[in-house]
Jmol script that loads the backbone (N, CA, C; Angstrom):
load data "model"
ATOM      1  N   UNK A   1      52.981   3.543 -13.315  1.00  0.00           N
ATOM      2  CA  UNK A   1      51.852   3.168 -12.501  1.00  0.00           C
ATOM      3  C   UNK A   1      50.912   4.337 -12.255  1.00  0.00           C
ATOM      4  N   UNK A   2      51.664   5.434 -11.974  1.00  0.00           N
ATOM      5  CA  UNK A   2      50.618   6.511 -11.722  1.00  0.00           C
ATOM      6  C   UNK A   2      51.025   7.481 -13.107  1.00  0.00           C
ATOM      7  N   UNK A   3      49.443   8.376 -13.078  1.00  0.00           N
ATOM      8  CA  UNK A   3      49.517   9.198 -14.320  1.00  0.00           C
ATOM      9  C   UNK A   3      48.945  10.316 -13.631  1.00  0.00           C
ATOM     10  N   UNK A   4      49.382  11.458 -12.714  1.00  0.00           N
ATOM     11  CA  UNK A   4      48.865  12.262 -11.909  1.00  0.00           C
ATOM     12  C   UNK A   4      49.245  13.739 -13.258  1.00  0.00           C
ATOM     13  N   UNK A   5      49.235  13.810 -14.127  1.00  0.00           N
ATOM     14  CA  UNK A   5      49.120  14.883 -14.998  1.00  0.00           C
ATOM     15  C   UNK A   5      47.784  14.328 -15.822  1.00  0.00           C
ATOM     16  N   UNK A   6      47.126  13.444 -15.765  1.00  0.00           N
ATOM     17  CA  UNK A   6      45.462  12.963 -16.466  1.00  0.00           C
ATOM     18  C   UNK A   6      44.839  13.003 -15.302  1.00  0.00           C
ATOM     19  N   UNK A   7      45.554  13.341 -13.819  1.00  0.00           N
ATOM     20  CA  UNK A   7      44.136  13.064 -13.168  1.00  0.00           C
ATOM     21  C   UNK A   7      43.747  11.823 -12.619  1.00  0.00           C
ATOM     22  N   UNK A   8      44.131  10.713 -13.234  1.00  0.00           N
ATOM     23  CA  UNK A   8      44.243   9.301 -13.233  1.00  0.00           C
ATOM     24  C   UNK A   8      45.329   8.852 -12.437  1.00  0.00           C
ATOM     25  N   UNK A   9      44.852   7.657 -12.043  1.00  0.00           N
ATOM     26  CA  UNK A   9      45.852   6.626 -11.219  1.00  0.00           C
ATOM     27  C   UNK A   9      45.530   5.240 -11.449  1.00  0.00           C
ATOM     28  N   UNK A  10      46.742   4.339 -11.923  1.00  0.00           N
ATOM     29  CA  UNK A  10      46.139   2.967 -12.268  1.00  0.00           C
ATOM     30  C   UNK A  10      46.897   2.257 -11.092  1.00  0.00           C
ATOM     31  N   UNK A  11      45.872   1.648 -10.215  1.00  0.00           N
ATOM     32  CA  UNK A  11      45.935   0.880  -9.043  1.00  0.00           C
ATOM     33  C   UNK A  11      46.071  -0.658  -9.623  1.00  0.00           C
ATOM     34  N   UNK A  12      45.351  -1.123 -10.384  1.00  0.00           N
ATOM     35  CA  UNK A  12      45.598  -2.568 -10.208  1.00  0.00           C
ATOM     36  C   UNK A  12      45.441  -2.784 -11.236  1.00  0.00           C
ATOM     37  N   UNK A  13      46.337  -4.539 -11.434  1.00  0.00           N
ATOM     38  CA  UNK A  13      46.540  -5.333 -12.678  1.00  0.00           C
ATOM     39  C   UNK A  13      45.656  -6.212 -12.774  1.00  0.00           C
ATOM     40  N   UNK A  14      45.298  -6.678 -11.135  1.00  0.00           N
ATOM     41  CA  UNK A  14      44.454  -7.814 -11.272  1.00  0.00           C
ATOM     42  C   UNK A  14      43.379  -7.964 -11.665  1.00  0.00           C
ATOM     43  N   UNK A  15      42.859  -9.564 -11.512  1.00  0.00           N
ATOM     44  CA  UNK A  15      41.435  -9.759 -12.479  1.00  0.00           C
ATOM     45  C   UNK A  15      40.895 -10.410 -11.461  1.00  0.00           C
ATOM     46  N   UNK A  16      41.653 -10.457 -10.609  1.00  0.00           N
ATOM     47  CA  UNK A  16      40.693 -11.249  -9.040  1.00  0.00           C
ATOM     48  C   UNK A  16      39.217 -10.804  -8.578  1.00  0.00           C
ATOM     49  N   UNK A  17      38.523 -11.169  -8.906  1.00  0.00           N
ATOM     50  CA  UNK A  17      37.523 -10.446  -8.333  1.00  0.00           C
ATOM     51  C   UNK A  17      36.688 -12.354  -7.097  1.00  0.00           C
ATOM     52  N   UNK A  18      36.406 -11.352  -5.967  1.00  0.00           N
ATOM     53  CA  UNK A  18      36.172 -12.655  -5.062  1.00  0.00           C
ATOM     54  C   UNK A  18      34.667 -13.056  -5.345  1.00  0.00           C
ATOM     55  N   UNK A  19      34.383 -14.079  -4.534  1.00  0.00           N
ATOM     56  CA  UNK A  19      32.474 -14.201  -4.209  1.00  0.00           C
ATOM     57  C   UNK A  19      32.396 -13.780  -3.442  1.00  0.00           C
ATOM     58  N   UNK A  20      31.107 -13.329  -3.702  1.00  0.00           N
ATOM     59  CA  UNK A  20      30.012 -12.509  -2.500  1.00  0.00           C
ATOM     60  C   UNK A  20      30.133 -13.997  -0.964  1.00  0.00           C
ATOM     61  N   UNK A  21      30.949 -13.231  -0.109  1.00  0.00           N
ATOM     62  CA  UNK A  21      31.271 -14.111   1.246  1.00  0.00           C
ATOM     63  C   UNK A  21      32.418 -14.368   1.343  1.00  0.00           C
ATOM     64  N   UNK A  22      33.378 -15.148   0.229  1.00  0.00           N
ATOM     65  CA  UNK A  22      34.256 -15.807   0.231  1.00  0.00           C
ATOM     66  C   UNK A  22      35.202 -15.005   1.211  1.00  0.00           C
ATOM     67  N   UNK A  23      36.058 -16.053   1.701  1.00  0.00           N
ATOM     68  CA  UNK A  23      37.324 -15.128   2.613  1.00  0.00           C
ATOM     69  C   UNK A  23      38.588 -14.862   2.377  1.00  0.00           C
ATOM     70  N   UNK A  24      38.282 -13.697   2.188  1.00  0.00           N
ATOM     71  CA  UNK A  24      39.691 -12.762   1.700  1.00  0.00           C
ATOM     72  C   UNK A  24      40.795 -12.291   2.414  1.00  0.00           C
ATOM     73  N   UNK A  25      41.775 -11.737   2.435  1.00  0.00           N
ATOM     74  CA  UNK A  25      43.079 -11.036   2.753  1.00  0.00           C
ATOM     75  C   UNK A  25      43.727  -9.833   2.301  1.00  0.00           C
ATOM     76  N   UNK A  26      43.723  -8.780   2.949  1.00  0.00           N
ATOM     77  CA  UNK A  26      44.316  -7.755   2.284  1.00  0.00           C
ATOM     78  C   UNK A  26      45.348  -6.982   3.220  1.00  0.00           C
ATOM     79  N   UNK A  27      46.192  -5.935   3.066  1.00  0.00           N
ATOM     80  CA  UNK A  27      47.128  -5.251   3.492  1.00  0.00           C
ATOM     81  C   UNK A  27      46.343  -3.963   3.864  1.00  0.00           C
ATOM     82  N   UNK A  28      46.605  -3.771   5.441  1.00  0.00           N
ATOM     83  CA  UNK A  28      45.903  -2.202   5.522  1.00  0.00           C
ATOM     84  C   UNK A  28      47.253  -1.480   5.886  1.00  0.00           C
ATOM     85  N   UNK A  29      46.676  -0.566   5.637  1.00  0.00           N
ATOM     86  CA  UNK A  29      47.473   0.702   5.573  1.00  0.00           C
ATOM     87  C   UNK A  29      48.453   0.774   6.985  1.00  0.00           C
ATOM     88  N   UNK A  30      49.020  -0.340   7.501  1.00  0.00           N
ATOM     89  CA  UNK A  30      50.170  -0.185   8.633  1.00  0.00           C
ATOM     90  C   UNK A  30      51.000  -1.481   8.497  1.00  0.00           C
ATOM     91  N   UNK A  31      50.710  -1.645   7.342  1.00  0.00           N
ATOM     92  CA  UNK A  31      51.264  -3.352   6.638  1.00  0.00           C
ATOM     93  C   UNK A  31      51.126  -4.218   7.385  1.00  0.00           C
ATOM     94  N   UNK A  32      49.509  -4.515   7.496  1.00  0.00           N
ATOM     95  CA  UNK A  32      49.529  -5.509   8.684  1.00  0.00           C
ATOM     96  C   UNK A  32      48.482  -6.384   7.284  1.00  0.00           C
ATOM     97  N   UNK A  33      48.480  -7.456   7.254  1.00  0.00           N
ATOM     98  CA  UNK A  33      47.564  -8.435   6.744  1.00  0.00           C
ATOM     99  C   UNK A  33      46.135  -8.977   7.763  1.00  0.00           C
ATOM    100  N   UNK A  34      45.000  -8.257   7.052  1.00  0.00           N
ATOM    101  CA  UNK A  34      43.991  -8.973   7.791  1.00  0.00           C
ATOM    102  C   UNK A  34      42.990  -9.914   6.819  1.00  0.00           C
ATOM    103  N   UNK A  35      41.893 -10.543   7.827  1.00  0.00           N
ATOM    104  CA  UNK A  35      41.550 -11.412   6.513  1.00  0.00           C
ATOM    105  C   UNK A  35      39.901 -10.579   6.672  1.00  0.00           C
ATOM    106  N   UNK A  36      38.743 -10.757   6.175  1.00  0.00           N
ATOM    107  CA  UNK A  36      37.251 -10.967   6.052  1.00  0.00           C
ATOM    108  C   UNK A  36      36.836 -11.041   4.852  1.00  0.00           C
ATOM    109  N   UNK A  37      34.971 -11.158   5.279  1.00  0.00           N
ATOM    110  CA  UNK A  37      34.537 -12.029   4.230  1.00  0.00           C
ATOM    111  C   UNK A  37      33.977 -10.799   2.940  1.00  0.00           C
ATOM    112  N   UNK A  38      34.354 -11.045   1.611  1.00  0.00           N
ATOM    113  CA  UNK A  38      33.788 -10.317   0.939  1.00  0.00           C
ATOM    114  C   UNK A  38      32.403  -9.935   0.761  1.00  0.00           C
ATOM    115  N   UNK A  39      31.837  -8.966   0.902  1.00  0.00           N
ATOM    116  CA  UNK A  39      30.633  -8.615   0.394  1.00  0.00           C
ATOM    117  C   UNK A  39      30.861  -7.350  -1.114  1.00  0.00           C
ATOM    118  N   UNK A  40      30.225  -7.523  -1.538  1.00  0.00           N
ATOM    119  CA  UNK A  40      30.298  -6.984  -3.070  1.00  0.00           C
ATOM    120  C   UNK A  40      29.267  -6.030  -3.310  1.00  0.00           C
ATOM    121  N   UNK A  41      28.782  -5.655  -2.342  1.00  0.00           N
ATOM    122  CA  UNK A  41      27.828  -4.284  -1.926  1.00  0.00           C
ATOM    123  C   UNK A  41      28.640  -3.071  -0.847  1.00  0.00           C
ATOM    124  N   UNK A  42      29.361  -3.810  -0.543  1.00  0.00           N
ATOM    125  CA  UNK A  42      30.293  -2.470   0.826  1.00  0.00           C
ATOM    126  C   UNK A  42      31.797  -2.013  -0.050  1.00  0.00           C
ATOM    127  N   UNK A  43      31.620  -0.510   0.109  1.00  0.00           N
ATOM    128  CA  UNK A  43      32.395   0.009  -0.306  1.00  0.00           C
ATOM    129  C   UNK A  43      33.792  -0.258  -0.069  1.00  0.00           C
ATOM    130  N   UNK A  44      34.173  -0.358   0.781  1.00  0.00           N
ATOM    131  CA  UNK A  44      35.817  -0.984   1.516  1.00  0.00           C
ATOM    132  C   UNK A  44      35.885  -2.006   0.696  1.00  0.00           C
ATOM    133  N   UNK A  45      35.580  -2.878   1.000  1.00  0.00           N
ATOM    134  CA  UNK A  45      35.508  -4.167  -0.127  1.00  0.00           C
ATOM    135  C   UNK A  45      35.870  -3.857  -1.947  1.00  0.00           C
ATOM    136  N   UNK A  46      34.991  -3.054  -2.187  1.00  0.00           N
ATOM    137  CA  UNK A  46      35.459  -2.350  -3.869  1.00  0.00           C
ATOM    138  C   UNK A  46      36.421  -1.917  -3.974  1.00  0.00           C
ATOM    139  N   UNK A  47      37.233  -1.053  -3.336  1.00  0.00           N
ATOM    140  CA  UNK A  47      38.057  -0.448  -3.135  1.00  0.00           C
ATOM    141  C   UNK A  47      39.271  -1.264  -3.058  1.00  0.00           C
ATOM    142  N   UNK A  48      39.290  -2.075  -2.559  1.00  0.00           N
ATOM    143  CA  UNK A  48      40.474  -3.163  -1.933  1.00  0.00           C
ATOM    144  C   UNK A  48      40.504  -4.162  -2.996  1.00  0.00           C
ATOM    145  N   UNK A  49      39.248  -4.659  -3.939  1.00  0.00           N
ATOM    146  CA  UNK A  49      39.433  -5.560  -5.089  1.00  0.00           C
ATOM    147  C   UNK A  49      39.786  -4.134  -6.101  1.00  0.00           C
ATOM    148  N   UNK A  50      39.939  -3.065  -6.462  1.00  0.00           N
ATOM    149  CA  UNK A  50      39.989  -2.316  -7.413  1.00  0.00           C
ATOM    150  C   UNK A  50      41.363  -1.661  -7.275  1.00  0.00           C
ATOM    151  N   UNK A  51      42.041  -1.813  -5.968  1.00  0.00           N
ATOM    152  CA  UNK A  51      43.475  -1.641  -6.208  1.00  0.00           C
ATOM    153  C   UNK A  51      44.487  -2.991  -5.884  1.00  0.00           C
ATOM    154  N   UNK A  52      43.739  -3.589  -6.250  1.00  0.00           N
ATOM    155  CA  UNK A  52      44.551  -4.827  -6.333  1.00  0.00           C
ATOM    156  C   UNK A  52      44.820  -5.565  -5.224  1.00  0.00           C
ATOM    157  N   UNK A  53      43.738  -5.012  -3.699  1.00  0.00           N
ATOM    158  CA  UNK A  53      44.661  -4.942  -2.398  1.00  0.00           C
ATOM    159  C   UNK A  53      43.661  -6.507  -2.047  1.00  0.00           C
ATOM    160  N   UNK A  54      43.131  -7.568  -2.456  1.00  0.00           N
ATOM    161  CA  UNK A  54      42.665  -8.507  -2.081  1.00  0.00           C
ATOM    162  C   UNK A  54      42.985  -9.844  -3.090  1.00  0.00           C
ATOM    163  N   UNK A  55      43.367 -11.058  -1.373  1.00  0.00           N
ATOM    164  CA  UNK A  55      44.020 -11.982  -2.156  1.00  0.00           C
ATOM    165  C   UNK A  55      43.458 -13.382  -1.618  1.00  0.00           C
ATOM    166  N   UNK A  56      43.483 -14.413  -1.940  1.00  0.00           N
ATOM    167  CA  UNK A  56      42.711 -15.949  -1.623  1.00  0.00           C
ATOM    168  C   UNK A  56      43.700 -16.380  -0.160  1.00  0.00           C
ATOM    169  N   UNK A  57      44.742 -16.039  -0.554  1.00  0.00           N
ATOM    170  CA  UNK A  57      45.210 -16.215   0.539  1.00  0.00           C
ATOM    171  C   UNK A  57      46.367 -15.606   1.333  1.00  0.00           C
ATOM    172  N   UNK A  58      46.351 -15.751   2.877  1.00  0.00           N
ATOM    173  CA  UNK A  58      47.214 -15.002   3.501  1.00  0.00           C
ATOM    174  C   UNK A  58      48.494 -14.870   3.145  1.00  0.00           C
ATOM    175  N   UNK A  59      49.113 -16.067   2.701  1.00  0.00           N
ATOM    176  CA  UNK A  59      50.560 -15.572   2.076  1.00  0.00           C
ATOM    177  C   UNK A  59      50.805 -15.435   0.722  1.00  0.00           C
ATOM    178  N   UNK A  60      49.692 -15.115   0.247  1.00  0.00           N
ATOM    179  CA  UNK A  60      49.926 -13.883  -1.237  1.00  0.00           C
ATOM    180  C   UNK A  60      49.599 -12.423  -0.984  1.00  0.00           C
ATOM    181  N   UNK A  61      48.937 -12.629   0.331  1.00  0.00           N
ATOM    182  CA  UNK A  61      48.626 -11.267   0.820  1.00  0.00           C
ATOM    183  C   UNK A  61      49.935 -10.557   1.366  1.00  0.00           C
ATOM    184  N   UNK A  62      51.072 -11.480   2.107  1.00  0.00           N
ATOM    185  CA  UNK A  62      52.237 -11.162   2.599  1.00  0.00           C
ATOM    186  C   UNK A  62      53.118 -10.786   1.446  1.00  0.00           C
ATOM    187  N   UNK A  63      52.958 -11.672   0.721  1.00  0.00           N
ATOM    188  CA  UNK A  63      53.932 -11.456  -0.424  1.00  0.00           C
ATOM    189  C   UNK A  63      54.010 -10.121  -1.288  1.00  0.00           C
ATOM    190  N   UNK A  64      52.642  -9.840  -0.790  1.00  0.00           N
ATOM    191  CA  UNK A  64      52.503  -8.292  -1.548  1.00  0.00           C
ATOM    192  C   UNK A  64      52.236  -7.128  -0.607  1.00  0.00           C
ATOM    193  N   UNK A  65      52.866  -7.026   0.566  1.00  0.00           N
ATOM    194  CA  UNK A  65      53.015  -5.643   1.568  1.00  0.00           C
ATOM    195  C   UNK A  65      53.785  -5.105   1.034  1.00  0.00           C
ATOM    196  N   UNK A  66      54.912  -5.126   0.198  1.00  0.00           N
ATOM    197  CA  UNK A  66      55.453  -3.639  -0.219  1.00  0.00           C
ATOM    198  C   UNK A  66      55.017  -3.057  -1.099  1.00  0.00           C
ATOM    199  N   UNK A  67      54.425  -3.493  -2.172  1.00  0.00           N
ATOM    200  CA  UNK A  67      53.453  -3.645  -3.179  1.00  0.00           C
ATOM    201  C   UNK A  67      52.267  -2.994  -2.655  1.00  0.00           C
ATOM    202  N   UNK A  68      51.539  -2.951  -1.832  1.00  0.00           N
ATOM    203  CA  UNK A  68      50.243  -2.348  -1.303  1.00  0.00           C
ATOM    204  C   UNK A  68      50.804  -0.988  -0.739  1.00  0.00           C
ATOM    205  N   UNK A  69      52.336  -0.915   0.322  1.00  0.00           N
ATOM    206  CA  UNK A  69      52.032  -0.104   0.857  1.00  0.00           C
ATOM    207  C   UNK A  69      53.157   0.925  -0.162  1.00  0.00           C
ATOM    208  N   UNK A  70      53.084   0.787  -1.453  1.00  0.00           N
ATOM    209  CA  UNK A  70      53.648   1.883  -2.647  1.00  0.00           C
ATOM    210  C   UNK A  70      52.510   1.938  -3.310  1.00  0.00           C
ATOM    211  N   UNK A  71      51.314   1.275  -3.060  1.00  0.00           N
ATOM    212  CA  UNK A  71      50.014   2.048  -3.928  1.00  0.00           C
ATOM    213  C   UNK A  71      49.628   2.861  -2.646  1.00  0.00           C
ATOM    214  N   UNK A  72      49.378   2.209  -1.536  1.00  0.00           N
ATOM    215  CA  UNK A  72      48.910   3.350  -0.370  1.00  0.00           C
ATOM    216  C   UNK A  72      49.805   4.824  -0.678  1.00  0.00           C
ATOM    217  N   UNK A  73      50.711   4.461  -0.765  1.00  0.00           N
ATOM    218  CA  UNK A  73      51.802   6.393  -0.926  1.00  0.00           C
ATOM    219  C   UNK A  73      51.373   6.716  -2.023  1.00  0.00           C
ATOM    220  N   UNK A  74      51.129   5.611  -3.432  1.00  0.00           N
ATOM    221  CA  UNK A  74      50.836   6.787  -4.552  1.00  0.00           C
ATOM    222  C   UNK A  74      49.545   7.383  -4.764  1.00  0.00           C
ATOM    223  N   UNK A  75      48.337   6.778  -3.797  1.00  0.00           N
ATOM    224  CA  UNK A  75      47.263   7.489  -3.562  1.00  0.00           C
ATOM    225  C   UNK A  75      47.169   8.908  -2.487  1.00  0.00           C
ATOM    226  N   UNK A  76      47.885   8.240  -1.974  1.00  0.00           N
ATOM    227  CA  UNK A  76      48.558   9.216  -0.664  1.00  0.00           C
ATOM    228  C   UNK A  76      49.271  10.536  -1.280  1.00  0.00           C
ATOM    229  N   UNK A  77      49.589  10.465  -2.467  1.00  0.00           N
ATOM    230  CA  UNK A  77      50.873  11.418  -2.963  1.00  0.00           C
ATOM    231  C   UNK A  77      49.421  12.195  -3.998  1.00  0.00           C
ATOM    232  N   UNK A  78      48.617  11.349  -4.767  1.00  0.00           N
ATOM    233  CA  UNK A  78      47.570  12.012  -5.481  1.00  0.00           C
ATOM    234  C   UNK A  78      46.851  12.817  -4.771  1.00  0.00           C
ATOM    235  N   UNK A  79      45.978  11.943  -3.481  1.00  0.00           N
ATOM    236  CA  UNK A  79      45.401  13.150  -2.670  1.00  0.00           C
ATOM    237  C   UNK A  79      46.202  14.400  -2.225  1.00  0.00           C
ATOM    238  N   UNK A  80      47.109  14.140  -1.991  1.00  0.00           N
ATOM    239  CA  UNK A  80      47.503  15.424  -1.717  1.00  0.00           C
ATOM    240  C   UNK A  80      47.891  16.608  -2.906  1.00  0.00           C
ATOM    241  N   UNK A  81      48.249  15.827  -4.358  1.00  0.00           N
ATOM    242  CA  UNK A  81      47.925  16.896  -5.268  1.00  0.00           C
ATOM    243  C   UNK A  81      46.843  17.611  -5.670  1.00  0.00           C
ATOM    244  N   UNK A  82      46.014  17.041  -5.518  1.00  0.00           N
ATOM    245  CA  UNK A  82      44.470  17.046  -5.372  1.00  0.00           C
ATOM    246  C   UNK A  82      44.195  18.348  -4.813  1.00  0.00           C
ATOM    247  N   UNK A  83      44.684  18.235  -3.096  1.00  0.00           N
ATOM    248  CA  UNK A  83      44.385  19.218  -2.229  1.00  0.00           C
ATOM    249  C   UNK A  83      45.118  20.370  -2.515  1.00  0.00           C
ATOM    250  N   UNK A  84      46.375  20.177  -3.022  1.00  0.00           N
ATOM    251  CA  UNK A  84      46.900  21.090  -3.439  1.00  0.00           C
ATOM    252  C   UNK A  84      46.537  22.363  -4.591  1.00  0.00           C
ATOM    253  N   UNK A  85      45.991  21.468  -5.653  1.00  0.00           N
ATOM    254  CA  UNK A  85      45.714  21.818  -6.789  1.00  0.00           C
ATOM    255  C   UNK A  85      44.164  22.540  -6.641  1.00  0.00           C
ATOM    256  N   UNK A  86      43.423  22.345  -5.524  1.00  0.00           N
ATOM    257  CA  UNK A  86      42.612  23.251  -5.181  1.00  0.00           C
ATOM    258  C   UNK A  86      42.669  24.214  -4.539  1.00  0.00           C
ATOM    259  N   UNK A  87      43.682  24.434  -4.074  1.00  0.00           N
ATOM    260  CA  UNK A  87      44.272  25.681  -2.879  1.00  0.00           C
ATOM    261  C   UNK A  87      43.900  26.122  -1.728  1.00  0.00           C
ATOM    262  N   UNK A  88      43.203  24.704  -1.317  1.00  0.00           N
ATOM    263  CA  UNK A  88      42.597  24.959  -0.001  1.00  0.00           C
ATOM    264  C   UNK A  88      42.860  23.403   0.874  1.00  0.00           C
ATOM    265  N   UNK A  89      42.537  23.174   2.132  1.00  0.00           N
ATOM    266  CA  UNK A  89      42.615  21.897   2.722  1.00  0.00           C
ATOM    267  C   UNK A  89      41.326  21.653   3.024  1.00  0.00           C
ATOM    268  N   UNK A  90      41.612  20.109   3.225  1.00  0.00           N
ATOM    269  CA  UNK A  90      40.488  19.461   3.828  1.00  0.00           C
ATOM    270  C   UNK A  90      40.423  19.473   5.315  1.00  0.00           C
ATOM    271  N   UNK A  91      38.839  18.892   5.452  1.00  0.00           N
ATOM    272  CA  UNK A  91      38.826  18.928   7.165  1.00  0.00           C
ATOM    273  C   UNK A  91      39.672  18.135   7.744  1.00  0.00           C
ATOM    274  N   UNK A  92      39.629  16.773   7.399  1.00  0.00           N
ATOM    275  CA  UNK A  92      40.536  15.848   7.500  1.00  0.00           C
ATOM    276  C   UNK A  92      41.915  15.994   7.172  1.00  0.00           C
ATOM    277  N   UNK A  93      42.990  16.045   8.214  1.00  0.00           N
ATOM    278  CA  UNK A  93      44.070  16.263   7.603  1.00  0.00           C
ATOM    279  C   UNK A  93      44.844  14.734   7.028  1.00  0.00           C
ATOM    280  N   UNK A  94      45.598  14.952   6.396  1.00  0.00           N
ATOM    281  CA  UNK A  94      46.495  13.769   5.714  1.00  0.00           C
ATOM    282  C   UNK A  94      46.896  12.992   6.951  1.00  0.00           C
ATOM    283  N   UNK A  95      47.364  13.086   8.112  1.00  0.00           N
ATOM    284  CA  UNK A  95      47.717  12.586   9.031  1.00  0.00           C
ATOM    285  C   UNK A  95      46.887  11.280   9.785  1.00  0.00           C
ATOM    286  N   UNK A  96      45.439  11.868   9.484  1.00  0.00           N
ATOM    287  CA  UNK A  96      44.663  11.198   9.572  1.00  0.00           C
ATOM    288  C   UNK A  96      44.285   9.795   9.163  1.00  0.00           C
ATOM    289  N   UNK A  97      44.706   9.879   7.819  1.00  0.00           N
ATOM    290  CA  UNK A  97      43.970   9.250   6.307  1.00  0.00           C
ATOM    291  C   UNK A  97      44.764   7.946   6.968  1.00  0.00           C
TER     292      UNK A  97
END
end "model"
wireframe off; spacefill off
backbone 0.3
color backbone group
C-alpha cells in the first residue's frame, strides 16, 4: 500500500467519485463516521474522495473504520518521514495533525 522509498503513497482503490452536493460519509481521524454534502471545489472533500475516505452510505462508511484509520497512520508515518528526512520540524507538531 505504501511506497515511502519513491516518495509515493497509494491511498485509494476506489473509483467513487460523488456529485457536486450529493451526501456523503466518511471516517475522520478519531474513527468517528460523519456525513456532508460534497462539493468538488473544497479541498477536504478531494482529499477524502482521493484516499478512498468517502462513501454513499453510512454503513459502508462503518464498514471501513479500520481501513481509514491504517491509511490515517500510513500518512501519519509518511509525514513524519518527510519531516525527518528534512532535518528539521514543523511548526505544527504531529500531535496536532
Amino acid at each position: 500500500m505504501s511506497d515511502f522509498g519513491k516518495d509515493k503513497i497509494v491511498v485509494s482503490r476506489s473509483n467513487y467519485s460523488p456529485k457536486d452536493g450529493e451526501r456523503v460519509y466518511f471516517v475522520d481521524w478519531d474513527a468517528f463516521v460523519e456525513v456532508f454534502e460534497y462539493d468538488p471545489t473544497d479541498i477536504f472533500d478531494a482529499i477524502l474522495v482521493k484516499m478512498g475516505n468517502c462513501f454513499k452510505t453510512e454503513e459502508a462508511a462503518r464498514e471501513n473504520v479500520e481501513e481509514m484509520q491504517s491509511r490515517f497512520g500510513q500518512l501519519l508515518h509518511y509525514a513524519e518521514e518527510l519531516r525527518r528526512n528534512r532535518g528539521g520540524h514543523d511548526e505544527m507538531e504531529t500531535a496536532d495533525i
